[in-house]
Short mmCIF file of the C-alpha atoms (twelve columns), coordinates in Angstrom:
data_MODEL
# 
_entry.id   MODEL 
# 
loop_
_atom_site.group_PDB 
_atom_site.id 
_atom_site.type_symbol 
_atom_site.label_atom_id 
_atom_site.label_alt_id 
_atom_site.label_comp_id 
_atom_site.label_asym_id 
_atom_site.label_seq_id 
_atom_site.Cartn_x 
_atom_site.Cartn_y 
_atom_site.Cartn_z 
_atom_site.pdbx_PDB_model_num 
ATOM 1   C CA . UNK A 1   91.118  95.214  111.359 1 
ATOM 2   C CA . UNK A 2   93.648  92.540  110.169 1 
ATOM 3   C CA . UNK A 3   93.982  88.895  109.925 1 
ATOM 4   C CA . UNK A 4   96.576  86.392  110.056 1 
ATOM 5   C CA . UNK A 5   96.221  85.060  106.360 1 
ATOM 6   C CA . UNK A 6   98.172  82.298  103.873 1 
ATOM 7   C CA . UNK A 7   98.224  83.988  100.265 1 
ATOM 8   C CA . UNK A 8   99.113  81.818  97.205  1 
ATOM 9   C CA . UNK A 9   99.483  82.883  94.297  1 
ATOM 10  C CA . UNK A 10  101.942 84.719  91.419  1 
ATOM 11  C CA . UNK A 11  104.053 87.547  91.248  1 
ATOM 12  C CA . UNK A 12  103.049 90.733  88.782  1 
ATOM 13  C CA . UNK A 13  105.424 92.404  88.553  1 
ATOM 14  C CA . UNK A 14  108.683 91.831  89.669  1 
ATOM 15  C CA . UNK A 15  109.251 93.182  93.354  1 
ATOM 16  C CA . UNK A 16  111.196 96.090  94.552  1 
ATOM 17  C CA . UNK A 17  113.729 97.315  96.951  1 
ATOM 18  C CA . UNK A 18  112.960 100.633 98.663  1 
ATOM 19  C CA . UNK A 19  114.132 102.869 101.322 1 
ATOM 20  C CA . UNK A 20  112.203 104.963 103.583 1 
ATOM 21  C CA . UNK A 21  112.522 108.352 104.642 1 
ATOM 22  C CA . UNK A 22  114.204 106.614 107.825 1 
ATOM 23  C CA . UNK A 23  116.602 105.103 105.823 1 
ATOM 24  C CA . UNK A 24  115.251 101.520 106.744 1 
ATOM 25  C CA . UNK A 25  115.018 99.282  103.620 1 
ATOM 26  C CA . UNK A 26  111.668 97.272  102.388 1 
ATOM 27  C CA . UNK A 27  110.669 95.291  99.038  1 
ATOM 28  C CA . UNK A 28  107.247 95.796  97.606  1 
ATOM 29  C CA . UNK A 29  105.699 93.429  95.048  1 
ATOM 30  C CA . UNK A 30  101.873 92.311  93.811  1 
ATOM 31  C CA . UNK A 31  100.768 88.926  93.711  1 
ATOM 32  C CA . UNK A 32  97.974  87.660  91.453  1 
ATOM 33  C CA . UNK A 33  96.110  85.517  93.664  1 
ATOM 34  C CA . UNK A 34  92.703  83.671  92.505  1 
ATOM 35  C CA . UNK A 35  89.591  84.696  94.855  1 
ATOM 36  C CA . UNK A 36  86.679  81.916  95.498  1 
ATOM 37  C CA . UNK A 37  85.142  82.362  92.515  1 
ATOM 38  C CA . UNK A 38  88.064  81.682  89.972  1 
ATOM 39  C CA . UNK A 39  88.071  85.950  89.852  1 
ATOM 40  C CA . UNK A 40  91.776  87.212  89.770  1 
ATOM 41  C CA . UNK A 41  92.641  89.495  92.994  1 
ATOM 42  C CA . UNK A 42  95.672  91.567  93.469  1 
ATOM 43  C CA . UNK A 43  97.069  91.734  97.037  1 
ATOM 44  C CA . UNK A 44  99.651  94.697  97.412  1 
ATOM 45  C CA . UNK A 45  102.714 92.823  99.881  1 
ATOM 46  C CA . UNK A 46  105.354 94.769  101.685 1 
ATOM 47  C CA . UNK A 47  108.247 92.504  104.062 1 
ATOM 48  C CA . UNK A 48  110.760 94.089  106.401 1 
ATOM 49  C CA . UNK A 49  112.139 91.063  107.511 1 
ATOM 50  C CA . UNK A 50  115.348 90.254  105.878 1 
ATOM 51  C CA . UNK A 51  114.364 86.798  105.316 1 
ATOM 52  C CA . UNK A 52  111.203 87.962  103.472 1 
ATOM 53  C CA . UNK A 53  112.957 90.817  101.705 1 
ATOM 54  C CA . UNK A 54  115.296 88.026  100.254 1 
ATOM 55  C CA . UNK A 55  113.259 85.517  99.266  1 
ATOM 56  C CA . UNK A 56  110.945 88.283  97.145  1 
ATOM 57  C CA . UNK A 57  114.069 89.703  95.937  1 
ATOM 58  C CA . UNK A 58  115.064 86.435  94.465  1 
ATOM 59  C CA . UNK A 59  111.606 85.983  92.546  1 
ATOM 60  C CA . UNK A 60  110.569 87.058  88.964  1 
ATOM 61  C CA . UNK A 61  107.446 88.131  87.506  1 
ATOM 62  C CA . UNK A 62  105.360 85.433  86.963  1 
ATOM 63  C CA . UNK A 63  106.510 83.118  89.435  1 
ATOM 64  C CA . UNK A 64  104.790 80.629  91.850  1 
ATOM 65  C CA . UNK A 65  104.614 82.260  95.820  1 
ATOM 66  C CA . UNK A 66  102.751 81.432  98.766  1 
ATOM 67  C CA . UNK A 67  102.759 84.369  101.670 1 
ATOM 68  C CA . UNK A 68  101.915 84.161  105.376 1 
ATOM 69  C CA . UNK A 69  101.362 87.618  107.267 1 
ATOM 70  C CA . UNK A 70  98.778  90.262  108.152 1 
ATOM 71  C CA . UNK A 71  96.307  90.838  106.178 1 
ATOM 72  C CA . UNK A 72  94.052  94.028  105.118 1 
ATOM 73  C CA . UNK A 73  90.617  94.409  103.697 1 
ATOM 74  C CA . UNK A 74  89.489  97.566  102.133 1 
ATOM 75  C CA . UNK A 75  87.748  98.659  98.603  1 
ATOM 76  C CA . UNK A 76  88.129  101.693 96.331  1 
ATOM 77  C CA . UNK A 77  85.871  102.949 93.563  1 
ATOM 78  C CA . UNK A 78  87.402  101.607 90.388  1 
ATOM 79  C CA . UNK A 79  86.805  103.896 87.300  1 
ATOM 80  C CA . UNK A 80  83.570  102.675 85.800  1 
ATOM 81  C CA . UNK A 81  82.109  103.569 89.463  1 
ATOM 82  C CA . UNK A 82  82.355  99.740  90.608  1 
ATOM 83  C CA . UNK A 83  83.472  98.870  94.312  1 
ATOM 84  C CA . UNK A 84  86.380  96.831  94.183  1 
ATOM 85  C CA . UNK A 85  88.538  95.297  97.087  1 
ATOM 86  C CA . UNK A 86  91.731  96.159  98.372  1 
ATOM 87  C CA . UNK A 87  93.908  93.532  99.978  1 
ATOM 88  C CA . UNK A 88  97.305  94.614  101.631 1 
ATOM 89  C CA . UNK A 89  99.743  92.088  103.256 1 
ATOM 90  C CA . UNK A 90  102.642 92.555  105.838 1 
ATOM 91  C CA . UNK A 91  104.522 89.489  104.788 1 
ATOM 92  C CA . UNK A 92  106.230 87.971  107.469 1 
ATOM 93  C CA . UNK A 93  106.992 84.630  105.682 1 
ATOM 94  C CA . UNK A 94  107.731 83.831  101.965 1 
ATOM 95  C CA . UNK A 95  107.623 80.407  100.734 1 
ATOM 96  C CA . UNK A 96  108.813 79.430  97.091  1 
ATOM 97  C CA . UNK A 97  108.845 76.660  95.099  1 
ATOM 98  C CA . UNK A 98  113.030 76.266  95.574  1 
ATOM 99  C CA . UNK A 99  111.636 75.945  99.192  1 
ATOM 100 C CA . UNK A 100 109.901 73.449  98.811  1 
ATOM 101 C CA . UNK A 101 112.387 71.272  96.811  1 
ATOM 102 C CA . UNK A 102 114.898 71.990  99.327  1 
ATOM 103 C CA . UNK A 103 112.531 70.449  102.218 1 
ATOM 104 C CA . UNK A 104 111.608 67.499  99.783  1 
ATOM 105 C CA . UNK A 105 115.267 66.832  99.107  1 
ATOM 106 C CA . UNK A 106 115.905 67.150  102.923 1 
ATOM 107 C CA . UNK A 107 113.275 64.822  103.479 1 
ATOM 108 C CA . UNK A 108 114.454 62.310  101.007 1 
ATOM 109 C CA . UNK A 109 117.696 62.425  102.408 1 
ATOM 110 C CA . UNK A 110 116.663 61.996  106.206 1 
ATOM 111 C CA . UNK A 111 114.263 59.012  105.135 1 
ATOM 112 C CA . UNK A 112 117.481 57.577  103.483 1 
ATOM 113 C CA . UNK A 113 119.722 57.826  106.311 1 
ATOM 114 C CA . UNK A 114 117.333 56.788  108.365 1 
ATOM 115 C CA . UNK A 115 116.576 53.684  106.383 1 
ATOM 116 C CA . UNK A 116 120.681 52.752  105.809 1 
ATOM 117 C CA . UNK A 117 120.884 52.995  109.730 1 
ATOM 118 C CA . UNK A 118 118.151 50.195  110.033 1 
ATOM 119 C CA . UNK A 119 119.810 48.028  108.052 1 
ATOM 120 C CA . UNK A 120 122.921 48.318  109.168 1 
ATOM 121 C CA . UNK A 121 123.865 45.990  112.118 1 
ATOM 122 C CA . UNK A 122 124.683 47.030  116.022 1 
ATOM 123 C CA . UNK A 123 127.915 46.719  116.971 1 
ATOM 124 C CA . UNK A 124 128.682 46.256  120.440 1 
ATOM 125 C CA . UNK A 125 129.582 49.327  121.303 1 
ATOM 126 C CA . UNK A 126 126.692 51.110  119.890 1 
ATOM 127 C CA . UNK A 127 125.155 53.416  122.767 1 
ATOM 128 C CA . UNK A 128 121.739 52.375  122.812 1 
ATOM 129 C CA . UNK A 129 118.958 55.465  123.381 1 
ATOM 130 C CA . UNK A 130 117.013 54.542  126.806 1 
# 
């Protein structure tokens, strides 16, 4: 079973390229993500696309990443006999916080225009939207 699942959280690690035995590339990485209770959870991410693959590529250990894709629920037997989880995600998007000041500043700047254009004046031969 998987589910269609947001992830936030931060890298451990910093990710990797690889190649399979195809010859098709992938990048692999871990991100530290906080469960319910406050309790630190490790989901194992792998993206093929080459706009995921980038944007992992471009991160550092330690740094801020939220992750939208399939994920997968299992446990293993950890070595003191406890039952621990085991989360694996198929990243399909990757969003970082140089994302997210890129939209902001887009934003801003959209607002802005928007803004001059209202106070400038019409000029006659303005085409007017109908």
């Amino acid at each position: 079973m998987s589910i269609d699942a947001l992830v936030a959280g931060k890298l451990w690690k910093n990710p990797e390229e690889r190649r399979s035995s195809a010859g098709k590339t992938f990048v692999t990485a871990n991100v530290r993500a906080a469960d319910g209770d406050g309790e630190a959870l490790f989901v194992n991410v792998v993206a093929f696309s080459d706009s995921a693959k980038a944007a992992l590529l471009a991160l550092e250990d330690g740094d801020s990443v939220s992750l939208a894709g399939t994920l997968k629920i299992g446990t293993y037997e950890a070595r003191d006999g406890t039952v621990k989880p085991n989360v694996s995600m198929v990243a399909q998007q990757v969003l970082t916080t140089y994302h997210v000041a890129r939209k902001r500043k887009a934003v801003a700047d959209a607002s802005n225009s928007e803004s001059r254009a209202a106070r400038e004046p019409a000029l006659a031969d303005d085409s007017i939207p109908f």
